[in-house]
C-alpha positions as CSV (number, residue, x, y, z in Angstrom):
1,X,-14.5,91.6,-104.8
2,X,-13.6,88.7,-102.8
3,X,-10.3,88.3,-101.1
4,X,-8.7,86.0,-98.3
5,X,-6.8,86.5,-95.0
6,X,-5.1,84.0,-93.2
7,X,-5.7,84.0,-89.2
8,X,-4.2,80.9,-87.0
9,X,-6.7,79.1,-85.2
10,X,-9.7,81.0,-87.6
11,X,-8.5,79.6,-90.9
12,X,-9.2,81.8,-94.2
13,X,-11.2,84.2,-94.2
14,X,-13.3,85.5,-96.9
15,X,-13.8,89.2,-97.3
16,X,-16.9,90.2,-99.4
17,X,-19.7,93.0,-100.2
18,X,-22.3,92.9,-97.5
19,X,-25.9,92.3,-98.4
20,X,-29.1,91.6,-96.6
21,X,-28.3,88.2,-95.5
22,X,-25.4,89.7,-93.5
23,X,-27.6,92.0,-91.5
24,X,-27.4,90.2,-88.3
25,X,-23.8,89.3,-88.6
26,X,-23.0,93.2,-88.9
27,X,-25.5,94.2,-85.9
28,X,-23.4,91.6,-84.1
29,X,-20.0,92.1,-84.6
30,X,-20.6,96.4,-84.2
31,X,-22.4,95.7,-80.6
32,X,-19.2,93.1,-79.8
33,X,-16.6,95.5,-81.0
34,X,-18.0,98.2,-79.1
35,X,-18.3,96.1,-76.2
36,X,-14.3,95.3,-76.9
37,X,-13.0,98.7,-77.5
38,X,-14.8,101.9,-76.0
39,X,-14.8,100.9,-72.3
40,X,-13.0,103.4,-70.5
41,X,-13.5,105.5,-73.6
42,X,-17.1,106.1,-73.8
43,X,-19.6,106.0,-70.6
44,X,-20.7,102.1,-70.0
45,X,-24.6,103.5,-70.7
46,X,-23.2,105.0,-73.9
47,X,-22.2,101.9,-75.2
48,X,-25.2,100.0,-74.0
49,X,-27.3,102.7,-75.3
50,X,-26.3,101.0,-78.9
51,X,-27.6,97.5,-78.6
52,X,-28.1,94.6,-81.0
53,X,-31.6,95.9,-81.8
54,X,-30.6,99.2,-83.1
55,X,-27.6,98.2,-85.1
56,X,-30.3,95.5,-86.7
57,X,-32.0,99.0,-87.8
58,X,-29.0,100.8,-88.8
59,X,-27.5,98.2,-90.8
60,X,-31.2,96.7,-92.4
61,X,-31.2,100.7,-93.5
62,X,-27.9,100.9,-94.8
63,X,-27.5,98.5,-96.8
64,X,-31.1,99.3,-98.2
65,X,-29.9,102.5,-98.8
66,X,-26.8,101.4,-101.0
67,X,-25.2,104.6,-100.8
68,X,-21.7,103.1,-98.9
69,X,-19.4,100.4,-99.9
70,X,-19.5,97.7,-96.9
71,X,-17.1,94.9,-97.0
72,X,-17.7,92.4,-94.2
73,X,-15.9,89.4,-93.1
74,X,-18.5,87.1,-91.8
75,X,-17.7,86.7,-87.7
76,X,-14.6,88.8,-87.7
77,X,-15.1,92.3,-88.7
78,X,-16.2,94.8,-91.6
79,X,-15.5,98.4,-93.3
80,X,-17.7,100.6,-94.6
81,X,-16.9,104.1,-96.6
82,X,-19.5,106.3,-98.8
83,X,-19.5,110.1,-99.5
84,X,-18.7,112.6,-97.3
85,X,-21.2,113.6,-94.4
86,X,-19.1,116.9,-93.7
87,X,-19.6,119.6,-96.1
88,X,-16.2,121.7,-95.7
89,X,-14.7,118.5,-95.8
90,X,-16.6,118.1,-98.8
91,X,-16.2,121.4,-100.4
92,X,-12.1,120.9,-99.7
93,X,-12.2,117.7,-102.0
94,X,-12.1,115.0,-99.8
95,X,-15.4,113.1,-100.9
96,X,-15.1,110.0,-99.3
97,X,-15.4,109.0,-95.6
98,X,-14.4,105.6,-93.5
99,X,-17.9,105.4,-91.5
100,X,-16.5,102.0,-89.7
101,X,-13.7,99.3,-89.2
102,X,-14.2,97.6,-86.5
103,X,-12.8,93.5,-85.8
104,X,-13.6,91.5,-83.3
105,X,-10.3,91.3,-80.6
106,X,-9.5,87.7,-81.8
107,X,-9.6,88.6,-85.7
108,X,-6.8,91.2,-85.1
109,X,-3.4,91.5,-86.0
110,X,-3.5,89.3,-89.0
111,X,-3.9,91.9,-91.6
112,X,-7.4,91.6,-91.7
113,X,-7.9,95.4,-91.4
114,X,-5.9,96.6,-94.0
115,X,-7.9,93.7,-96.5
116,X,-11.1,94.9,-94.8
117,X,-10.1,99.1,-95.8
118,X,-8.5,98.4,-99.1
119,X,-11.7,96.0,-100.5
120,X,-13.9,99.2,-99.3
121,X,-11.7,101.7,-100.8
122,X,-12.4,100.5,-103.5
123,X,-9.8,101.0,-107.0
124,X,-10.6,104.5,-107.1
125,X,-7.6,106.6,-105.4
126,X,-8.5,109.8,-103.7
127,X,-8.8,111.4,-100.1
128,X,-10.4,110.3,-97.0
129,X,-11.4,111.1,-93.8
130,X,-11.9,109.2,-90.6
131,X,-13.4,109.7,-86.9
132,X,-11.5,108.3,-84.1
133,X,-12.1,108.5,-80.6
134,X,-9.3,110.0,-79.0
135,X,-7.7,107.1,-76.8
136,X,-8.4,104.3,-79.6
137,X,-4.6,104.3,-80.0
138,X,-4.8,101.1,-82.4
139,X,-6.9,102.7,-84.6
140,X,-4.4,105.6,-84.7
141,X,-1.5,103.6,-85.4
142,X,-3.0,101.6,-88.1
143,X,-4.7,105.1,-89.6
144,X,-1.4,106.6,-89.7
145,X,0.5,103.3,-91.0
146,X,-1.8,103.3,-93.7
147,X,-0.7,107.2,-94.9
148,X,-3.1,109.4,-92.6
149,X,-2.2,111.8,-91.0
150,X,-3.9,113.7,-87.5
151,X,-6.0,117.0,-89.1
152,X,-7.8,118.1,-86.1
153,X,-8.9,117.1,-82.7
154,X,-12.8,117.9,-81.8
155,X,-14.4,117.9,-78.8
156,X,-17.5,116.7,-77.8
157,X,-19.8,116.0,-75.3
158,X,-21.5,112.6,-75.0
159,X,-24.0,112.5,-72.3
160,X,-22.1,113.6,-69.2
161,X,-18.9,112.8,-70.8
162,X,-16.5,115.5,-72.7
163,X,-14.6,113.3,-75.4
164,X,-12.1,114.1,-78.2
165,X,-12.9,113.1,-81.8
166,X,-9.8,113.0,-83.9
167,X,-9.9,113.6,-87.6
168,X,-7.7,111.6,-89.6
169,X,-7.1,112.2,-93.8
170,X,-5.9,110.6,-96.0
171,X,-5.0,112.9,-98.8
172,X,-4.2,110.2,-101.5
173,X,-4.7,106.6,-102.0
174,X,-4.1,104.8,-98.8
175,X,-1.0,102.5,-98.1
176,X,-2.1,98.9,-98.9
């Protein structure tokens, strides 16, 4: 699948299935987007703690893997969803979970996220979960524009830090 967003200054972007090639470009863009969003969310050694060499790793692994749907577009941001990791969650029905959508600051606000969640969504309706750090409010605004809704709010201790996960589902198709 292969769609197009229009961003100003960007021009059109193309939204694809990640592969090999676009290992470094996804290592990339998570360690930026991390960079962009957590501070003040997540401890500074946290965030450093998950640098360009181990994203190389995680994403050279999970793409071999070929277990999750990852849509990418190439320097501004990518989504990836695959079975459920959490086995109530599971054993309730919801089979599906967003691992990551992340875009870069400058690629936002364009409709580039919703492109990004609906190509890795894939045509198959059904529900969904998500993770969210509480305090991410954009990504709880554009979780519950898109037909989630708040299900539960973990806590959880990162290093010295005590943080709040927030489960989001989806429990049908969501909103394009």
């Amino acid at each position: 699948m292969q769609s197009r967003v229009r961003r100003g200054s960007i021009g059109p972007l193309k939204i694809r299935q990640a592969g090999p090639d676009d290992v470094a470009d996804l290592a990339t863009l998570h360690v930026t987007c991390w960079a962009e969003t957590y501070p003040g969310l997540l401890p500074a050694q946290e965030i450093a703690r998950y640098d360009r060499d181990l994203r190389l790793r995680q994403w050279e692994q999970q793409i071999a893997k070929g277990t999750s749907r990852i849509m990418i577009a190439p320097g501004a941001g990518f989504a990836q969803i695959g079975p459920q990791r959490e086995a109530a969650l599971a054993a309730r029905g919801v089979e599906e979970e967003l691992y990551a959508l992340y875009l870069l600051r400058t690629a936002q606000g364009a409709g580039l996220g919703r492109a990004l969640f609906a190509a890795a969504f894939g045509p198959a309706p059904g529900p969904l979960s998500a993770m969210v750090l509480e305090g991410n409010d954009r990504a709880c605004r554009f979780y519950e524009a898109t037909g989630a809704r708040l299900a539960e709010r973990r806590p959880e201790r990162i290093g010295d830090a005590l943080i709040t996960d927030l489960l989001y589902l989806w429990d049908t198709a969501p909103a394009p």
